[in-house]
Structures are given as C-alpha cells and as structure tokens.
N, C-alpha and C positions, 0 to 999 in steps of 0.2 A: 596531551589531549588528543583525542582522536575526531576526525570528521567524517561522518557518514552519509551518503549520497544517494539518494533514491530517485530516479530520473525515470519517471512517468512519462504520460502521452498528454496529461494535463500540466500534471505540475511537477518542479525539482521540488524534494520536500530533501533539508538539510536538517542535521542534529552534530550538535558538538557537546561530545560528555568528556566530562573530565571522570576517569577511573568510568565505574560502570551507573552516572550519573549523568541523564542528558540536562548539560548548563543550559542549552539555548535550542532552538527548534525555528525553524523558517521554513514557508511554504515560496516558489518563487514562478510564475506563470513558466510553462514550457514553450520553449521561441522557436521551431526549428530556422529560424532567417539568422538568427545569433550566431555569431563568431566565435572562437575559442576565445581573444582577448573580451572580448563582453563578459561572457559568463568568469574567465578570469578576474575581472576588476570588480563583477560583482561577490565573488567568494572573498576576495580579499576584503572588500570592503565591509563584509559582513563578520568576517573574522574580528577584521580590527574594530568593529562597533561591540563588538562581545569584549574587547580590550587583549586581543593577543597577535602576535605575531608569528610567520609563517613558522619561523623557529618552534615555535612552544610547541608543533604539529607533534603527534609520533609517528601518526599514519594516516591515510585517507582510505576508507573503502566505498565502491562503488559499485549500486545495481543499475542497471541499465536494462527498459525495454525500448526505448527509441534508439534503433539502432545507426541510424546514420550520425546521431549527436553524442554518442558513445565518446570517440574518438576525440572533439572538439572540446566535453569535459575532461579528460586524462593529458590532454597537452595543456590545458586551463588551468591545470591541477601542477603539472609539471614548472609553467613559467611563470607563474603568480604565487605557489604557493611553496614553491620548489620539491614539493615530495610526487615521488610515481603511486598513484591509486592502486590497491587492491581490486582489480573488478571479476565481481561474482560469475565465475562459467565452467565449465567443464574442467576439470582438474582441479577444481578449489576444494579444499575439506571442509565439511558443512555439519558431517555427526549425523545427519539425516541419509539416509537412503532412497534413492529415487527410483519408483517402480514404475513409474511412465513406462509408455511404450519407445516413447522417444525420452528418455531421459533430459537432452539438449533441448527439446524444445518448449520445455517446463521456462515460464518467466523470472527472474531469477528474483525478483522483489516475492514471487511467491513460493520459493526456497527459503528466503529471509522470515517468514512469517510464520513458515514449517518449521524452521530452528528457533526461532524466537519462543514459540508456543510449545515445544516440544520442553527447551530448558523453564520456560517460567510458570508451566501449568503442567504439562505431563499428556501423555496422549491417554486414549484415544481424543482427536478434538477434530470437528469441524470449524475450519477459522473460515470466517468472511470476510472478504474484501470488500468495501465500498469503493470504489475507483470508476476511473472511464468504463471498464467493463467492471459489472459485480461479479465476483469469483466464489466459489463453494471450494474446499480445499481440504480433502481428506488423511487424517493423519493417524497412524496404529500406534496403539501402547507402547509397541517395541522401537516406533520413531520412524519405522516406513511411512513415503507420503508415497501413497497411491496416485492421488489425480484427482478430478473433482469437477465441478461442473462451471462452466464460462455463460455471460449474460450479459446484455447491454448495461451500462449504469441507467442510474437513474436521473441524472442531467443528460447524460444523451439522448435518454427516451423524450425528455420531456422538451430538447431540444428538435428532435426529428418530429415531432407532434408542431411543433414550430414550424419547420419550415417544408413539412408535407402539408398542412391542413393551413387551407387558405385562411378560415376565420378563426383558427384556435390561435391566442397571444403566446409571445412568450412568457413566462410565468417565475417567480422563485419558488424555490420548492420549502413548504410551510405548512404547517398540520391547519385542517380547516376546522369552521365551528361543528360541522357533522360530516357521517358518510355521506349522505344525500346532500350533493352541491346545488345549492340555490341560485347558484348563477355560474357563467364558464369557467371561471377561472377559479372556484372554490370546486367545482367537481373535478378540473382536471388535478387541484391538487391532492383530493381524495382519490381517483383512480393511482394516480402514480405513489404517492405516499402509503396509504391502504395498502392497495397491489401490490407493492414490493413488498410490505409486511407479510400480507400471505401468501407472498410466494418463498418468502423465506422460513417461513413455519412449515409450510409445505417440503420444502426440500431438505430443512432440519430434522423433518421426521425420517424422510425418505434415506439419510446419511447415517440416522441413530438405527435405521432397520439394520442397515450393511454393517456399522462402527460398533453394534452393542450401547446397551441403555445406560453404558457408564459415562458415553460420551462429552467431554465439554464443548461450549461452542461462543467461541473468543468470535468477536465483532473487530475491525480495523479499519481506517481509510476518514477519509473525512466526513460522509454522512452516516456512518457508526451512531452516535449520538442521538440525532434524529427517529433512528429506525428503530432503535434500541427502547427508544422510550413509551414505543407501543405495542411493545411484545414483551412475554414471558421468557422466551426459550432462549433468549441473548444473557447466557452467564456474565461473560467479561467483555468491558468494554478496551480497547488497547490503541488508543490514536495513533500511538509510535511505535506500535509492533514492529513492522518493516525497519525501519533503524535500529529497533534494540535487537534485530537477527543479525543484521551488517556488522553493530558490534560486536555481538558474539562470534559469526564466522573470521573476523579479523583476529578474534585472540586467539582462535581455533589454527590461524595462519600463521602468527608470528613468529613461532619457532623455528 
C-alpha cells in the first residue's frame, strides 16, 4: 500500500491506494502549532482505522507547500510509521517538464496535478485548483507545464469580505435562489459564487487562446464541485488529482 500526503495551507488531504486504487481519502485541518508526534499518532491512527499497519506501507510520498511543517511530517512519517517519505522537489522525476522561470518555485501539489492530468487525460489541459489560492495551470500536449495564473480562493475571498467589511457576516459559500441577492448574505453568495464562475470562463478562454481549442480543462481541490456545476467549460471533475500525481510520481521513483 502506498500513502500519499498533500500538505496544504488549509488542509492535509491523505489518500491510501492499494495498487493504483485510492482505498480511503481523509481531509485533516492544517495546524501549524502541531508537533511531529500529533500529526504522527494522527497518521497512525488513521492507518490503523483503515485496518493496516505501518508494515503493510511500501512507501509514503509527500507534497508540501507549508514549508516550516515539511520537516515535522517526514519525522511523523519516520517514528510512527517507520518509512522515509518521498518528498516532491527538485531532483525528483515527475515525466513533466517545468518551463517556469523559476522551475523550484513551482508548488509541488501543482506538479502533482501536471503529472496527474498529463497520464490520465493527455494534454494540452488547463487544470484548476480550488484551494486556499485558486490556481490556473497550463499544460502542452508534449507534457511541458508552462505556468499559469494564481488567485485568492474563494473562502478567502469570502473570508477577507468578513473581516474587512464591518457589516458584511460571515457566510457558507452556497449557490443562491438567483443572481440578484435579496438580501446580504444571498448577494454576497451570488457575487463570490457567480464571480468566480466567470471568472473562470473568463480565463478558460483566455488559456484555450494560448493552449489551442483542443484544450481540456480538469477542475480539482475541494470546491471543484460546486463551481463545476454552473458552468459549461469544466470537462473533468477530479477531487483527488493531486494524490493520484503523488502516486504516479512515486512509481515514477521507485526504481
């Protein structure tokens, strides 16, 4: 079995497949005050609720964009679960090409999404993030990832609308009865919901200008779902993209 580790600014999102089958998937809040042994008794304990032990492991691989909590996973990984993590960086074989400018400061959950999309759909693709920040992320037929465009999420947005604007609530984000909100908290869920709709059509177009009109455009992250379901231009929906690239880059490592 293998354990995949995708370590967000929100959240750890874990996948354990056995072969190229994720058995189980856990989302688990990101702490930076947590200790290596917290987050170790939490993996274990989550292992063994799936019914396996450290042994059954083969391997663990790890993307990391919180970089101070990098370190506190892979010793967590180390004494609780006894295996050294694969973590995705610089020198790992990916099958993707990185034409950044800065190749290193590409986030590595968005190399996983690049190889993920590249083996399970084909390029050219525009894949989108849903995460703390929504990401645009451009990718060539031949499996170059150029780069692509960075944006606030859309719980941030609607967080910072929170606690910039004295009378605006906090809100869940939930598709309303219409675009015209009849009251605050049904427009603000139309401006943020809406608005990222079109802004994501918007910059779908603008990706398909540069990418060619063969482009796909793979949706991932956790409000995939939501946004997907009111728009056209969202071919594939893929919750666990980012894990299913972790596991490919590992088999891509093991030899």
């Amino acid at each position: 079995m293998l354990l995949a580790l995708d370590l967000g600014n929100t959240n750890l999102t874990i996948g354990l497949y056995e072969e190229a089958r994720l058995a189980w998937h856990w989302r688990l809040a990101t702490d930076s005050a947590r200790m290596p042994d917290e987050y170790g008794l939490q993996l274990l304990g989550l292992l063994t609720h799936a019914g396996h032990r450290p042994a059954a492991l083969k391997g663990i691989v790890l993307a990391s964009v919180v970089p101070n909590l990098t370190g506190r996973i892979v010793q967590a990984c180390r004494e609780y679960l006894q295996n050294e993590p694969l973590v995705v960086e610089a020198g790992v074989k990916t099958g993707v090409r990185i034409r950044y400018e800065d190749p290193r400061a590409v986030g590595a959950d968005r190399v996983a999404d690049a190889v993920a999309a590249l083996h399970l759909y084909g390029g050219p693709a525009c894949i989108i993030d849903f995460g703390t920040a929504t990401t645009f992320n451009a990718l060539t037929k031949e499996g170059d990832y150029l780069g692509g465009a960075i944006t606030a999420g859309v719980n941030l947005a609607a967080e910072a609308l929170f606690t910039r604007a004295a009378k605006l609530p906090r809100i869940d984000l939930q598709r309303p009865p219409s675009v015209i909100g009849r009251n605050t908290v049904h427009a603000m869920q139309s401006g943020l919901l809406f608005g990222y709709v079109s802004m994501v059509e918007g910059m779908v177009e603008r990706f398909r200008a540069e990418l060619g009109p063969e482009m796909k455009v793979i949706a991932t992250g956790g409000l995939a779902e939501i946004v997907a379901k009111e728009t056209k231009v969202i071919q594939h929906i893929a919750p666990w993209l980012t894990l299913d690239g972790l596991r490919i880059i590992w088999e891509l490592n093991r030899a």
